[in-house]
C-alpha positions as CSV (number, residue, x, y, z in Angstrom):
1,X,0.0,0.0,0.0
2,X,1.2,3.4,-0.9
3,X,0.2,6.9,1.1
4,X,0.9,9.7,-1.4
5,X,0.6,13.3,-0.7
6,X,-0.2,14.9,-4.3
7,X,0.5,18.9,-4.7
8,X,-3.0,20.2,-4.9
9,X,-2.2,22.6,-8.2
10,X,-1.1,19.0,-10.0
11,X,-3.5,17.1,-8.7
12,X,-6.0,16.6,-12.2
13,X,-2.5,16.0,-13.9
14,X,-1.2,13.5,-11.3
15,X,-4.7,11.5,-11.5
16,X,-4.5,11.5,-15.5
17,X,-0.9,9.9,-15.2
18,X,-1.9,7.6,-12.4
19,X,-5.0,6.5,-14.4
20,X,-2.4,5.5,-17.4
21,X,0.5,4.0,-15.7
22,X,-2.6,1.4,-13.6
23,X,-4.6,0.7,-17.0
24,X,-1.3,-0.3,-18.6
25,X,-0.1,-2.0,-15.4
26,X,-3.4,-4.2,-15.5
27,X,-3.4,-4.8,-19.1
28,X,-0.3,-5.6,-19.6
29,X,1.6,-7.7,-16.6
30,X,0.0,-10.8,-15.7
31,X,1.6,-10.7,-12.7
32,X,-0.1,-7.4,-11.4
33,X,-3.0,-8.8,-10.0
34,X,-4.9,-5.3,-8.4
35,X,-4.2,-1.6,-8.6
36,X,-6.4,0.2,-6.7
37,X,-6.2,4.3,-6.1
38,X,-8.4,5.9,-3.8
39,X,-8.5,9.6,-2.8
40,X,-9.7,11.1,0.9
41,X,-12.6,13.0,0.6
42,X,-11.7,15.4,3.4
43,X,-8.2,15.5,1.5
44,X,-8.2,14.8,-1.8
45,X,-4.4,15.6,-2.1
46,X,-4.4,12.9,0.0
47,X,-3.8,9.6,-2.8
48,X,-3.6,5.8,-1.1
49,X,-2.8,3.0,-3.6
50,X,-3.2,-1.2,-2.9
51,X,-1.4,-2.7,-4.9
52,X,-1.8,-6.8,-5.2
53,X,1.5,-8.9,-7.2
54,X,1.1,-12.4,-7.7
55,X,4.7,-12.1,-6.3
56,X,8.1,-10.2,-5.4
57,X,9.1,-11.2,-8.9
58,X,6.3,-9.8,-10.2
59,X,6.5,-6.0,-7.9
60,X,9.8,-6.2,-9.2
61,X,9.6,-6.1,-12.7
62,X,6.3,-3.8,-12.5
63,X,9.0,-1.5,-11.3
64,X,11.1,-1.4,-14.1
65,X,8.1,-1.4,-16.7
66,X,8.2,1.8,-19.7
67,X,4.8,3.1,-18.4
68,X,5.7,2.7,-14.8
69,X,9.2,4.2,-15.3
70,X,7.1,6.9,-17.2
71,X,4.6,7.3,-14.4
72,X,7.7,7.7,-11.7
73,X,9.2,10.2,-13.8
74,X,6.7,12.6,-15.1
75,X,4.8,12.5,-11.5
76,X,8.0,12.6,-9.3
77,X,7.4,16.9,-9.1
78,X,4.0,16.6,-8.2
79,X,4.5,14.4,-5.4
80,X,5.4,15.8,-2.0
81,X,5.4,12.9,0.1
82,X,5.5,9.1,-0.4
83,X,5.1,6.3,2.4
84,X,5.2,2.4,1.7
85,X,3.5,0.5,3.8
86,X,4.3,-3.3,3.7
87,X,0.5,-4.8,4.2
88,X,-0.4,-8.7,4.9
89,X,-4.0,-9.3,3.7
90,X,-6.3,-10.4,5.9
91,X,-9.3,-11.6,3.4
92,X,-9.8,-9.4,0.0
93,X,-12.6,-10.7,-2.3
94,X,-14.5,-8.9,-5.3
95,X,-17.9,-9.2,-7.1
């Protein structure tokens, strides 16, 4: 899972890029299994990501993908703060 804090006057731009770099994550690695972004209402600066590999292998080479590499670089101004935070899940189903 990924906390984000987005600057608030690139925050329509962030969200375009983000929307891109997922849509190619999902159709393109098999071994990304979920991308998921939410934004808080009270905050909406405020950008948390789940994120679901089949693997380490898998995070890995998401990482060193063209459209995440792109997503890293053309965001990496808009973003003021980034936290990772290593999640075990507990139960995660979807209709």
């Amino acid at each position: 899972m990924a906390d984000l804090e987005i600057d608030p006057a690139e925050l329509d731009a962030y969200k375009a890029l983000l929307a891109e770099e997922i849509e190619a994550s999902i159709r393109l690695e098999p071994g990304v299994l979920m991308l998921h972004a939410v934004s808080i209402d009270e905050a909406p600066e405020r950008v948390r990501l789940l994120e679901v590999y089949a693997d380490e292998a898998a995070y890995q080479a998401h990482l060193a993908t063209p459209h995440f590499l792109k997503y890293k670089t053309q965001t990496a101004a808009m973003v003021r703060s980034l936290r990772l935070l290593p999640v075990t899940p507990i139960r995660m189903d979807a209709k």
